[in-house]
C-alpha positions as a Markdown table, in Angstrom:
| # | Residue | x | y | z |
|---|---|---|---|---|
| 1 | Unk | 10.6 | -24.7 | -4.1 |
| 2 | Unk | 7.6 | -22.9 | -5.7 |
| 3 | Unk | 7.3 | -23.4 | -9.4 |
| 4 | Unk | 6.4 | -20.3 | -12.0 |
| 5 | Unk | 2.9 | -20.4 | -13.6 |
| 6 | Unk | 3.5 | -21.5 | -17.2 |
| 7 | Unk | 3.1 | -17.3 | -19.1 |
| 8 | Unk | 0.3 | -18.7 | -21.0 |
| 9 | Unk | -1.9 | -19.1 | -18.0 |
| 10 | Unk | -1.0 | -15.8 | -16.6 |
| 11 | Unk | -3.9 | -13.8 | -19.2 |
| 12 | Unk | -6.4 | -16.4 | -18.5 |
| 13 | Unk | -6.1 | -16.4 | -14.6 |
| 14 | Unk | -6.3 | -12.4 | -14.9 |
| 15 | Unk | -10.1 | -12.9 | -16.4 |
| 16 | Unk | -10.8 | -16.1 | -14.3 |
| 17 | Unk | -9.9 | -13.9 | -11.3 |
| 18 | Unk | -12.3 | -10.4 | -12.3 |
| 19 | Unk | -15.2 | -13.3 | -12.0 |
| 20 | Unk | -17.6 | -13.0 | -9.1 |
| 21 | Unk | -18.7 | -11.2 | -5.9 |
| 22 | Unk | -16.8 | -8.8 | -3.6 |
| 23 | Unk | -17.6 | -10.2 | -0.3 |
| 24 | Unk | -15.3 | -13.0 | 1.6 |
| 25 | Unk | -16.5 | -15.7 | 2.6 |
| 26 | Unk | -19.4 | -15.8 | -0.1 |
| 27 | Unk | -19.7 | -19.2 | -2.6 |
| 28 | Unk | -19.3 | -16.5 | -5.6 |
| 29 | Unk | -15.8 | -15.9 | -4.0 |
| 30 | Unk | -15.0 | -19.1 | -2.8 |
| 31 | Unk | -16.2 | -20.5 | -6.5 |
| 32 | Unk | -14.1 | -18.6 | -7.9 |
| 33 | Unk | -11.1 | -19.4 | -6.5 |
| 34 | Unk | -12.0 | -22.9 | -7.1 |
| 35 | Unk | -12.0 | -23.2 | -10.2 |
| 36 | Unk | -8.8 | -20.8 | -10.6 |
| 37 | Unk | -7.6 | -23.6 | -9.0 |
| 38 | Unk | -8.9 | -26.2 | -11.3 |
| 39 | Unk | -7.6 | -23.8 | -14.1 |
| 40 | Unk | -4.0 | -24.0 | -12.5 |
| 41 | Unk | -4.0 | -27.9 | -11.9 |
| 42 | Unk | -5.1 | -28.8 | -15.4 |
| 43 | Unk | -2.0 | -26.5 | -16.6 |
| 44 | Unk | 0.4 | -28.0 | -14.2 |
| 45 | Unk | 0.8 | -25.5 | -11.4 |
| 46 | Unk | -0.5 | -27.0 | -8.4 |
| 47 | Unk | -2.3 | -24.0 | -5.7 |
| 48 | Unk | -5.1 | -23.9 | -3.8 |
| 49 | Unk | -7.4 | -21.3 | -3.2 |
| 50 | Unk | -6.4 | -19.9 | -0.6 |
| 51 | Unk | -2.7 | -19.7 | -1.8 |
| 52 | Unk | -4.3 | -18.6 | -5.3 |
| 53 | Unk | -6.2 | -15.8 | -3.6 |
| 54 | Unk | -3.1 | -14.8 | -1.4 |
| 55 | Unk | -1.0 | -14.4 | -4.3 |
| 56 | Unk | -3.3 | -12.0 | -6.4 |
| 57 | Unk | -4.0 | -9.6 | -3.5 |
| 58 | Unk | -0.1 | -9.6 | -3.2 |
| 59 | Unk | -0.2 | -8.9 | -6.7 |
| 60 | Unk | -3.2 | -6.9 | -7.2 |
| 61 | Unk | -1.8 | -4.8 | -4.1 |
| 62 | Unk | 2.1 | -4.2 | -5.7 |
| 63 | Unk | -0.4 | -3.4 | -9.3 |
| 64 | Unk | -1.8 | -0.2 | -7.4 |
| 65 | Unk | 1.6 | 0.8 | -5.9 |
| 66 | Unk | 3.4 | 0.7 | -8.7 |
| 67 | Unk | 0.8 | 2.7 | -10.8 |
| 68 | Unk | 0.5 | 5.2 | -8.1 |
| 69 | Unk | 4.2 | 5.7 | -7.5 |
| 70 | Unk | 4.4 | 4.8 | -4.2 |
| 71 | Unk | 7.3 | 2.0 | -3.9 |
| 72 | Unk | 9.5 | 4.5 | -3.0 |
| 73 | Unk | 11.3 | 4.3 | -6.9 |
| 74 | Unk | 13.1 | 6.8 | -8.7 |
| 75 | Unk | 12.7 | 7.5 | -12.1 |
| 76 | Unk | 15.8 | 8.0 | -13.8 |
């Protein structure tokens, strides 16, 4: 069962997560995601980095969809 990040973290993990470089596999990227992990565990929601980074591109990606009308809705 995957828990809800606590609303109050949601702003903070936005900044955290405009932090560092570009390019996979770099330690800006992968320091990044660490300590948006650390942010995370000390407010309860337990990720890792990989999972924390999955989860914003899926995010991130549905962001850029939704502001380009592309998901296929109709507006009434």
């Amino acid at each position: 069962m995957a828990s809800m990040m606590p609303t109050k973290c949601k702003g903070s993990l936005i900044n955290l997560a405009r932090i560092g470089g570009l390019e996979l596999g770099s330690t800006r990227v992968e320091a990044k995601w660490n300590s948006i992990t650390s942010y995370c565990k000390r407010q309860g929601v337990n990720r890792g980095p990989i999972q924390c980074h999955k989860r914003w591109s899926n995010l991130a990606g549905d962001f850029k969809k939704i502001k380009s009308g592309s998901l296929g809705l109709k507006k009434k």
